[in-house]
Structure formats: structure tokens, C-alpha cells
N, C-alpha and C positions, 0 to 999 in steps of 0.2 A: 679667727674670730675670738676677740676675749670678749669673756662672760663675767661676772659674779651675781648670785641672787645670795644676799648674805641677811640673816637675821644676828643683830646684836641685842642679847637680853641681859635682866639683872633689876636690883632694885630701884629705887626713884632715889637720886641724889648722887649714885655713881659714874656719872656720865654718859650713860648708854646713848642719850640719844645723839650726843657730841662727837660720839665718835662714828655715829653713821653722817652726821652732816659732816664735820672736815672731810672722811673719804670723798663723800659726796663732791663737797666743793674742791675737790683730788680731781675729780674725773674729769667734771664739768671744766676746770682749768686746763683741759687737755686734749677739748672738743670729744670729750664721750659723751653718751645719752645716758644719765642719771635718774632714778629719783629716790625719795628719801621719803619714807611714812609712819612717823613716831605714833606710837599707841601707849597710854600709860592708864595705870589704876585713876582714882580721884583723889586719892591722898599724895599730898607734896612730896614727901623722903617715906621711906620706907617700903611704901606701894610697890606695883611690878612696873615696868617699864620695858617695852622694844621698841625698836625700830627695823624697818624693811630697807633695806638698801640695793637698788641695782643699778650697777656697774658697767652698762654695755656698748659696742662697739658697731650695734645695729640700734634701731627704735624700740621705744619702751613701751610695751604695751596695754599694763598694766603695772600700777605698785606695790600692788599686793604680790608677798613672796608669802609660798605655803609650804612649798618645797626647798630648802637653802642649797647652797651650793657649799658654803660653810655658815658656819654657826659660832660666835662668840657670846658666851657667857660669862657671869659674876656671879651668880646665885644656884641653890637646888632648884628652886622652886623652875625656874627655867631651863635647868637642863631635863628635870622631868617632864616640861610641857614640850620640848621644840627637840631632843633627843630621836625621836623616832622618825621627825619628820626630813631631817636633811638627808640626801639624794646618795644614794649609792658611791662608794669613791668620793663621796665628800669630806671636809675637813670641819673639825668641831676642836674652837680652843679655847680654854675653861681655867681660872683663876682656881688653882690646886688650893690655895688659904684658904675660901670659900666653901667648897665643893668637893667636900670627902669620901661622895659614894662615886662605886667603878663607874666607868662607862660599860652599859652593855652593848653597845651595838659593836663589831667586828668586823664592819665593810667598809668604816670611815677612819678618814688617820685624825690622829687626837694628840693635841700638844697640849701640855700642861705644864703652865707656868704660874709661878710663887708670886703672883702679880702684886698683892700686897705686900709682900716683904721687899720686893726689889723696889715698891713706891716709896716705903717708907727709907729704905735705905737711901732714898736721896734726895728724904724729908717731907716729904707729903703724901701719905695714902688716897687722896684725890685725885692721884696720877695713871693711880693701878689701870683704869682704861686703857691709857695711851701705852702703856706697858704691851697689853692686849692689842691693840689697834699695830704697833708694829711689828708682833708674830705674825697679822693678817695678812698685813701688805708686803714683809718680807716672804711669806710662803706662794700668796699667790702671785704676785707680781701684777696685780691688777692694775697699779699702779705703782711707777717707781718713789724709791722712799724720799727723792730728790723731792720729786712732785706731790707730797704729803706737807713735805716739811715746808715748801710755799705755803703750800694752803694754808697750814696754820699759822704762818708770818701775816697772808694776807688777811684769814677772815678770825683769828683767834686774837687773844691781849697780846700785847708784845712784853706785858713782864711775865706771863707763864712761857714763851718759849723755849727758854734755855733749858728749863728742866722738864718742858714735854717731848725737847727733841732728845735728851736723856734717856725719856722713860721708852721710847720709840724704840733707837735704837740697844734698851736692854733688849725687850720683847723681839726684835730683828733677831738678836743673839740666840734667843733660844730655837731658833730654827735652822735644822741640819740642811745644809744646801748640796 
């Protein structure tokens, strides 16, 4: 049975909630049961921003996630709020440019990646998400990265693709297999 209850947080205007909907639209292109539930501040950029994303290979029961199974961030302010909540053995991967305090928790693995600097390195810090978004799906395989990189042919611009499937497979890179 694959699973994921994933929470992607971080501030408004970073993509968070883009990158729970492409996975989303990952699954659902693959006959899993999805769903997707963006929560943000009231202010356009800057505000906080998540979303809840489940992943599953049974029915969805709810789309509230309280407990993640992993956790991606961009911001403190979100890894202080959503830090303590992900699930024993779970994974939490966190933009290292952003996010200078340790992780305290010791029961979850934590990849930390220069998500900003690898975006910029290949010219758009807009990208840092997707940077993120392929440590995710490279680590858990919730979905393969084949099946991401549809998704965002079919439901994303077709002039950001070249450099989101880049930034993908950086963030794939950083994860030891």
C-alpha cells in the first residue's frame, strides 16, 4: 500500500501550493486517490502559505493532514509550526538558504538542500520549489519522476518546463538512494 500525507509549507509567492497540486495531478494521472487543500494567510506574497496533500493507493478520507508523513518547507516560520507534527520515521526537506536553525527532532530523516542557490544557478529562484518537490518524489517514490514530469507537461506552461524538469531533477540529486 503506498501512502503519503505530505504538508508543503513556506511563504506566499514561493510556490507551495504548486507543488502540492502538480504532485497531486502526479497521482491522480496514475489512478491514485488524491487530494489537495491549500491554506494560506490573506496577504498575496509574503503571507504563510500550505498545503495538504494525500497521495493514496486506498480512499481518501479526509484532506486534512495533521500528522505528515513528510514535510517540505521554504521558511522558519513553518518549520517551527509543522516540525513537531510529522509522524515518527518520517521525512522533512527544508531549503538550507532559508532555514538556518537545526532541526530538533531526531526520529525523522532530513534532507537539506541549497534550494535557492541551485534555482538560481539555472537562473530563476522561482524554481527553488521544484528544486524541492524532486527530493520528494525522488525519496519517496510516491510517484515516479517520469510521472511528475507529465504532469507538469500536461497541467503546467509548456515554456517553464525545460527548466522545471532541471530543477527536479537537481533536487532528485540530492537524495542518497
Amino acid at each position: 500500500m503506498a501512502s503519503q500525507e505530505i504538508i508543503f509549507a513556506g511563504f506566499g509567492g514561493q510556490g507551495i501550493l504548486s507543488m502540492g497540486k502538480f504532485l497531486a495531478y502526479a497521482g491522480m494521472d496514475v489512478n491514485m486517490n488524491v487530494s489537495w487543500l491549500p491554506s494560506y494567510g490573506p496577504e498575496m506574497r509574503g503571507g504563510t502559505a500550505n498545503c495538504s496533500v494525500i497521495v493514496s493507493d486506498e480512499a481518501v478520507g479526509s484532506p486534512i493532514v495533521t500528522n505528515p508523513t513528510s514535510l517540505v518547507v521554504m521558511n522558519r516560520p513553518s518549520l517551527d509550526k509543522f516540525e513537531k507534527e510529522i509522524l515518527p520515521g518520517g521525512l522533512l526537506i527544508l531549503d538550507s538558504d532559508l532555514i538556518e536553525r537545526p532541526v530538533e527532532r531526531e526520529d525523522i530523516e532530513v534532507i537539506k538542500i541549497p534550494a535557492q542557490t541551485e534555482a538560481d544557478s539555472l537562473g530563476s529562484k522561482q524554481i527553488a520549489n521544484m528544486v524541492l518537490l524532486g527530493a520528494l518524489v525522488a525519496k519517496t517514490q510516491i510517484v515516479s519522476m517520469e510521472t511528475l514530469l507529465q504532469s507538469l507537461r500536461d497541467h503546467g506552461k509548456e515554456k517553464f518546463f525545460e527548466i522545471n524538469r532541471k530543477a527536479l531533477e537537481i533536487g532528485a540529486s540530492y537524495v542518497v538512494k
